[in-house]
C-alpha positions in Angstrom: 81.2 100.5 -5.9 78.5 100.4 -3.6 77.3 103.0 -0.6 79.4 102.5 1.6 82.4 103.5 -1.1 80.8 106.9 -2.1 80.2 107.9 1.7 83.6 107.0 2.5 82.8 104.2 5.1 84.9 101.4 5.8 83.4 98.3 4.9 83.6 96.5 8.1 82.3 99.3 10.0 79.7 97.2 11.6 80.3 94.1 13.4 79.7 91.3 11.5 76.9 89.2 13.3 78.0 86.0 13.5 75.3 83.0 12.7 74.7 80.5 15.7 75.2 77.1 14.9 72.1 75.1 15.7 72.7 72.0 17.6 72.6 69.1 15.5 69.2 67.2 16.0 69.4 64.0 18.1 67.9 61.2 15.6 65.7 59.3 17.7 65.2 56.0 16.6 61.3 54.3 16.3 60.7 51.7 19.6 59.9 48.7 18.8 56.2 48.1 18.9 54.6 51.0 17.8 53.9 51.6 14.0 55.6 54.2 11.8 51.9 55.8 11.0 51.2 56.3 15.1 55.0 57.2 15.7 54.5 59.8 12.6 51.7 61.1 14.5 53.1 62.0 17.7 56.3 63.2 16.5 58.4 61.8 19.0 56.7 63.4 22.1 56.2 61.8 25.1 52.9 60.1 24.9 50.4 61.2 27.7 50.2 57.3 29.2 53.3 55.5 30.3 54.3 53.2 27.4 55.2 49.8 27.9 58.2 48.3 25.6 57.0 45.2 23.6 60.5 43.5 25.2 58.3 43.9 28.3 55.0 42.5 27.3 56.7 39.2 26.8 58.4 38.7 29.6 56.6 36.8 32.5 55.9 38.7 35.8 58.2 36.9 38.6 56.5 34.2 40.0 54.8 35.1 43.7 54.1 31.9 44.4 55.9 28.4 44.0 52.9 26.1 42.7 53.7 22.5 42.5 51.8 19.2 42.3 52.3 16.6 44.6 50.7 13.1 45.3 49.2 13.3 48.7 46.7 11.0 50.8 43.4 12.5 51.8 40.2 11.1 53.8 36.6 12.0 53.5 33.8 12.6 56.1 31.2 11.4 54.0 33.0 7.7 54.1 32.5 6.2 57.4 35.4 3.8 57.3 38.2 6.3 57.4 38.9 4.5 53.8 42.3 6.4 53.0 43.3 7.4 49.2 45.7 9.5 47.1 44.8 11.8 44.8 47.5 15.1 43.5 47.4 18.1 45.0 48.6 21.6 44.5 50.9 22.9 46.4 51.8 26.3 47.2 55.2 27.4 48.2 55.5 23.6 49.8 52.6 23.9 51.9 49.4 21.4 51.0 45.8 22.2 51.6 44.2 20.8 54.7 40.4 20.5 55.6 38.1 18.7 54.3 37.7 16.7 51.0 36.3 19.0 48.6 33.7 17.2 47.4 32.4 15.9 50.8 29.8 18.4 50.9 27.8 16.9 48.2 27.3 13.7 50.0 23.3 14.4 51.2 21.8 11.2 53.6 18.3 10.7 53.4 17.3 11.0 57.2 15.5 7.5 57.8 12.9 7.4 60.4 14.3 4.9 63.0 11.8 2.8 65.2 12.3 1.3 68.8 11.0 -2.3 69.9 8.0 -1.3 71.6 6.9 1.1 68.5 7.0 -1.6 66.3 5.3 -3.9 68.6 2.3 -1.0 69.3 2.1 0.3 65.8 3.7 -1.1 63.0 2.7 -5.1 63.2 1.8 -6.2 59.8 1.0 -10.1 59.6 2.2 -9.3 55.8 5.6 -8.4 57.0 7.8 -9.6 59.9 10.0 -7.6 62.1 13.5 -8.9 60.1 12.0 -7.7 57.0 11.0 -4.5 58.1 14.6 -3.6 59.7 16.4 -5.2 56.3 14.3 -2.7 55.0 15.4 0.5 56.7 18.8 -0.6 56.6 18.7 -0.6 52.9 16.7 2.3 52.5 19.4 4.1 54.5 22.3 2.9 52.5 20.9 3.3 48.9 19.5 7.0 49.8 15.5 5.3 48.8 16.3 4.3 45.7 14.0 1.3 45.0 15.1 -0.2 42.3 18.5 -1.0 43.6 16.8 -1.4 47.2 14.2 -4.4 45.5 17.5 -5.6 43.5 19.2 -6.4 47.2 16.4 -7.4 49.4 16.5 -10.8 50.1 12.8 -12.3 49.3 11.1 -11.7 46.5 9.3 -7.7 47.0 8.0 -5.9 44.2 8.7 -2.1 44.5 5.3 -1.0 44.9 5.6 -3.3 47.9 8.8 -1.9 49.4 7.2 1.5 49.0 4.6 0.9 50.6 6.1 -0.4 53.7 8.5 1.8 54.0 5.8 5.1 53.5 3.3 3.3 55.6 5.4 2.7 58.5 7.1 6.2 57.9 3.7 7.6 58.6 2.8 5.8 61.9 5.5 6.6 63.6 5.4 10.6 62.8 1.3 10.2 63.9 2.3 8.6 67.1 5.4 10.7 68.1 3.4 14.0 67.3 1.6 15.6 70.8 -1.5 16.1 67.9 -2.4 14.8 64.1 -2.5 18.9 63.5 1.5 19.5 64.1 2.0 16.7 61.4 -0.7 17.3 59.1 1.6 19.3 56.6 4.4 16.7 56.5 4.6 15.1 52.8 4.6 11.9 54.1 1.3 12.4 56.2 -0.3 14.9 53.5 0.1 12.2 50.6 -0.5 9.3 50.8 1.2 6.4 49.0 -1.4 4.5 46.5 -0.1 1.4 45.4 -3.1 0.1 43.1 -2.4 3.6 41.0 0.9 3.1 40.6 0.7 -0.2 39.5 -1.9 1.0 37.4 0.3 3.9 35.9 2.9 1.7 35.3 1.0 -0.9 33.8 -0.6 2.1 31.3 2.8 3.6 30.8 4.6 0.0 29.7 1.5 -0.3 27.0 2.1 3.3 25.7 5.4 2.8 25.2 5.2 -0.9 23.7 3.1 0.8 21.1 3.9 0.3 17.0 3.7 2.8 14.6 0.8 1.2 13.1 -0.9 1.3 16.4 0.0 5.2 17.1 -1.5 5.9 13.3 -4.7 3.8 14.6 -5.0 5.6 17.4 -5.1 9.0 15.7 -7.5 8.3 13.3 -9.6 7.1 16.0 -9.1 10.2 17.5 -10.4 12.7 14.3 -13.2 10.3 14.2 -14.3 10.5 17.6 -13.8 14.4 17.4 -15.9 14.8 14.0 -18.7 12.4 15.8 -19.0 14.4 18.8 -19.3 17.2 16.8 -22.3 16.0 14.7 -24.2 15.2 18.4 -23.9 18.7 19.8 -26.9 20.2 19.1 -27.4 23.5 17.3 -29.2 24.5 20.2 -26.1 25.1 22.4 -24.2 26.9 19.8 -26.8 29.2 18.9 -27.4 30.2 22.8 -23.7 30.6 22.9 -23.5 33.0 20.2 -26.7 35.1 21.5 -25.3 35.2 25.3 -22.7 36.7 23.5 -24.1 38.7 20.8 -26.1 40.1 24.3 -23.8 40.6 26.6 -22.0 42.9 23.8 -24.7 44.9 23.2 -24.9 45.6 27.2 -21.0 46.8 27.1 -21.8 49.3 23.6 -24.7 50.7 25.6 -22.6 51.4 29.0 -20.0 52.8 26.7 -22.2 55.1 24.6 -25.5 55.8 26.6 -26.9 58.4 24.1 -25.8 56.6 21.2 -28.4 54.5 19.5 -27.5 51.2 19.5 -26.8 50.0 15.8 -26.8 46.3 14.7 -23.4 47.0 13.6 -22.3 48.1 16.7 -24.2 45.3 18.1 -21.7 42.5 16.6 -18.8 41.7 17.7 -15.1 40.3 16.0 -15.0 36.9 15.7 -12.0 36.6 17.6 -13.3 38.1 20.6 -16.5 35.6 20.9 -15.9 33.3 24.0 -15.2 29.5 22.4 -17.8 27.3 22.8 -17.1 24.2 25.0 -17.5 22.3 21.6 -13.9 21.7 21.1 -13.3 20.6 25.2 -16.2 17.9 24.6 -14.8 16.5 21.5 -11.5 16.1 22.6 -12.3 14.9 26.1 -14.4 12.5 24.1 -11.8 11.7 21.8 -9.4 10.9 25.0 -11.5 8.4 26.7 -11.9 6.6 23.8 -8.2 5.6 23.8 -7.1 2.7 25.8 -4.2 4.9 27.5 -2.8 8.5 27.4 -0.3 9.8 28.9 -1.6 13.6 30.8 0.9 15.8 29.0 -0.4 14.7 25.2 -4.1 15.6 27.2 -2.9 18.6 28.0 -1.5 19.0 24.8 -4.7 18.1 22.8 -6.7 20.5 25.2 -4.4 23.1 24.7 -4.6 22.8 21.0 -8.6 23.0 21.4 -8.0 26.0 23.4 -6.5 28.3 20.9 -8.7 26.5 17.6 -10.5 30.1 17.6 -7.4 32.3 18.1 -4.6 33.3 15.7 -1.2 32.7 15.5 -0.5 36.1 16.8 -2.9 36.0 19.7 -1.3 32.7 20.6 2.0 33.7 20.6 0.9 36.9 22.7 -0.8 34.2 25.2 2.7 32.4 25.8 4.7 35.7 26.2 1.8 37.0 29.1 2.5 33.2 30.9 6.7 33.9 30.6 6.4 37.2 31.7 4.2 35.5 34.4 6.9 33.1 35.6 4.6 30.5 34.5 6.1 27.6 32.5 4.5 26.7 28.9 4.3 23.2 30.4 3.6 22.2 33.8 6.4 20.7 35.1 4.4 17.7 37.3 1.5 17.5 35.4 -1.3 16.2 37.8 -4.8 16.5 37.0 -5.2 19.8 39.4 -2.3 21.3 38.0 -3.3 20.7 34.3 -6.8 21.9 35.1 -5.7 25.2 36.7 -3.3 25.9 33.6 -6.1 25.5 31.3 -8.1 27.6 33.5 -5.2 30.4 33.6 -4.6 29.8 29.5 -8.4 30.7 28.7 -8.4 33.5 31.1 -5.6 35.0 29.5 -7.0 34.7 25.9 -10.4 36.0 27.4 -8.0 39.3 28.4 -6.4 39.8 25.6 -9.6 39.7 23.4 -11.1 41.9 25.8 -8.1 44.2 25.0 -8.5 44.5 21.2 -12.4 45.1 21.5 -11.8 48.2 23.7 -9.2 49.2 21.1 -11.7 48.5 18.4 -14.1 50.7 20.0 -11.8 53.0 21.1 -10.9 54.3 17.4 -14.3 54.1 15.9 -15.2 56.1 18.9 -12.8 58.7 17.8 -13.5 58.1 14.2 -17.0 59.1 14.9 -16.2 62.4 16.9 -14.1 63.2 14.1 -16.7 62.8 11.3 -19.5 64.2 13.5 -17.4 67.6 13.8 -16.7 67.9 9.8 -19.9 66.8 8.4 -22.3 69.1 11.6 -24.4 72.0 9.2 -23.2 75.1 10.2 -20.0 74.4 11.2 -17.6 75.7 9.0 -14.4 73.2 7.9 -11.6 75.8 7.5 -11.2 78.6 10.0 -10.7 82.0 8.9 -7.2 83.6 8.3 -6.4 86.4 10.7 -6.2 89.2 8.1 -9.5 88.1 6.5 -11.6 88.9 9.6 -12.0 92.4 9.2 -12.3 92.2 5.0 -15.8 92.8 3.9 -17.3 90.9 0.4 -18.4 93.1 -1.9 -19.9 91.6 -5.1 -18.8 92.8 -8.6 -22.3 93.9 -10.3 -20.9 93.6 -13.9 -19.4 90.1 -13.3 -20.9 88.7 -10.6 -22.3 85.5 -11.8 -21.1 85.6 -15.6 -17.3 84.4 -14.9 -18.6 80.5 -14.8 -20.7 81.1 -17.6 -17.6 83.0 -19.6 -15.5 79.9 -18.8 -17.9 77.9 -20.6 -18.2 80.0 -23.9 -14.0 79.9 -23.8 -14.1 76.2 -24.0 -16.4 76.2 -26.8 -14.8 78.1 -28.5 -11.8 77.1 -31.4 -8.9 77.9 -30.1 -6.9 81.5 -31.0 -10.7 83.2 -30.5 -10.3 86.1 -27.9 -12.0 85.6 -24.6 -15.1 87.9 -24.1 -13.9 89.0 -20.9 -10.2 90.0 -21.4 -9.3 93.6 -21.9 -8.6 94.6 -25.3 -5.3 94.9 -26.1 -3.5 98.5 -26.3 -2.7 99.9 -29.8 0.6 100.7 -30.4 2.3 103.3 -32.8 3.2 100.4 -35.7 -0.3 99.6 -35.7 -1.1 103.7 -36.9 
């Protein structure tokens, strides 16, 4: 029996309320491509980016463009004898490249003075060379782009290079004079502005053929003779020249400290200098140069290698590296690429210029801090200058001495120590009595 019996209701008075079905959930099935864990993640939405099917990703895009290779004839401009070859060729959608060869534009020609009859006749008669030779010559120099070697290889009599050089340079040169209005317009020309020595390059050649004929035994020779010559132009310098070295120094040190500090006095401490920032003396340049002409031959880059080495003797590994970052950062190169006597000279030059800087660097920084250690210690250590400033609240607090203790608390601390230990302390307060102790 339930409530609806005792009230007299029937039991379907109500409608019964019918449950909708829910529509069965569409499984969808993973793509391919995509991992469970990612797939898990996004719950089967719609991902924000258009997603390509894996299927896809495989599949070759439809070919644009029909490419095919085909054996074709081409000609070149560079070839004066319309010489014509075959080479394959691609092809797109059956229609072949035209133009030029593509690698006809690498073919550079030396452009060969040429000479008339009556030039030759009014400036370039030689009684060393006839007119056949000369125009063999040209012709050759033309066709092998100046390259000597093969140029002496083909001429017909017996020329050395040097000679063919030469020639070729010196009649260069008289015809530019003579076709120029003035010698001013041509003066800059290379051929006019250097001139061809032929007793040097022999001379170089020769020297260059006898360094590299050289045995080991030889090289080893050479070194030794080297560190002797260097230790025996050492032991000549007189002391005289290093110790006017070191005092032009010392002195021209003291002159900086006293334009830095005027009022302060001048201290022998302050006087001296770091070792690294003393100028080197030309000892080292002597010796090697010394060392140098005592060789039969050298070649200029181990020169300039030696020198360089005697350059940075007085300067550290750090300082040296520091000296080759400032010439990069320059646009300098470590070594000069045509290392003529001029060139070497000015890169010396530059070399101990920069190590002068950067010496000149770390003694203002040396100065600078002991300059600021010495303001600092001059502040602390001035009498009457209190070290601790005073606390805000403890302006206004006035010190009033204790008669009874004032000046007995040290000598109480004293007495305590002397005492054994468990002995009360004169000044402690007695302890209170309490009512057990009645």
């Amino acid at each position: 029996m339930d409530a609806k019996d005792i009230l007299g209701l029937p039991k379907n008075s109500f409608p019964s309320l019918e449950k909708k079905s829910r529509p069965p959930k569409e499984s969808q099935r993973k793509p391919d491509g995509i991992s469970r864990e990612v797939y898990a993640l996004t719950g089967g939405l719609a991902p924000l980016m258009p997603s390509i099917e894996a299927s896809q990703l495989k599949k070759k895009p439809p070919p644009l463009e029909k490419i095919t290779w085909q054996w074709l004839p081409f000609t070149s401009s560079a070839r004066k004898d319309n010489l014509q070859l075959f080479h394959w060729v691609r092809v797109v959608n059956g229609v072949p490249p035209t133009g030029d060869y593509s690698f006809a534009k690498y073919n550079k020609a030396v452009d060969v003075i040429k000479y008339t009859d009556e030039e030759y006749d009014k400036y370039l008669t030689n009684p060393m060379w006839t007119k056949e030779e000369t125009d063999q010559l040209f012709d050759l120099c033309e066709r092998f782009d100046l390259r000597f070697v093969v140029i002496a290889d083909r001429f017909p009599s017996s020329r050395t290079v040097e000679e063919l050089k030469d020639r070729y340079y010196s009649v260069s040169r008289a015809i530019l004079v003579a076709r120029a209005p003035s010698s001013g317009d041509v003066a800059a020309h290379p051929l006019v502005k250097e001139l061809y020595n032929v007793s040097q390059e022999m001379e170089r050649k020769r020297a260059l053929s006898m360094v590299l004929s050289q045995t080991r035994q030889q090289e080893r020779r050479d070194e030794e003779v080297l560190v002797e010559a260097k230790r025996i132009a050492e032991s000549r310098i007189p002391p005289k020249v290093v110790e006017e070295s070191h005092l032009a120094a010392s002195n021209a040190g003291a002159e900086a400290t006293e334009r830095a500090v005027p009022s302060e006095t001048v201290s022998p401490s302050n006087v001296q200098l770091p070792s690294m920032v003393v100028p080197p003396t030309l000892s080292d340049n002597a010796s090697t140069l010394a060392s140098l002409r005592m060789l039969r031959v050298y070649l200029r880059t181990y020169a300039l290698e030696q020198m360089v080495q005697a350059a940075n003797s007085s300067a550290g590994l750090r300082t040296i590296k520091r000296v080759e970052q400032t010439l990069q950062d320059l646009g300098v190169n470590l070594k000069p690429r045509v290392p003529t006597k001029a060139v070497c000279a000015e890169h010396l030059e530059l070399r101990k210029e920069i190590l002068t800087w950067l010496n000149l660097q770390k003694q203002v920084q040396y100065k600078e801090a002991e300059g600021s250690s010495f303001r600092d210690g001059s502040y602390g250590e001035t009498p009457g200058t209190p070290k601790h400033l005073h606390r805000a609240g403890d302006q206004d607090r006035t010190f009033i001495p204790d008669a009874m203790n004032f000046g007995v608390e040290r000598v109480g601390k004293k007495d305590q120590k002397r005492k054994a230990p468990g002995a009360p302390s004169a000044h402690k307060r007695p302890r209170k009595l309490k009512a057990t102790d009645l």
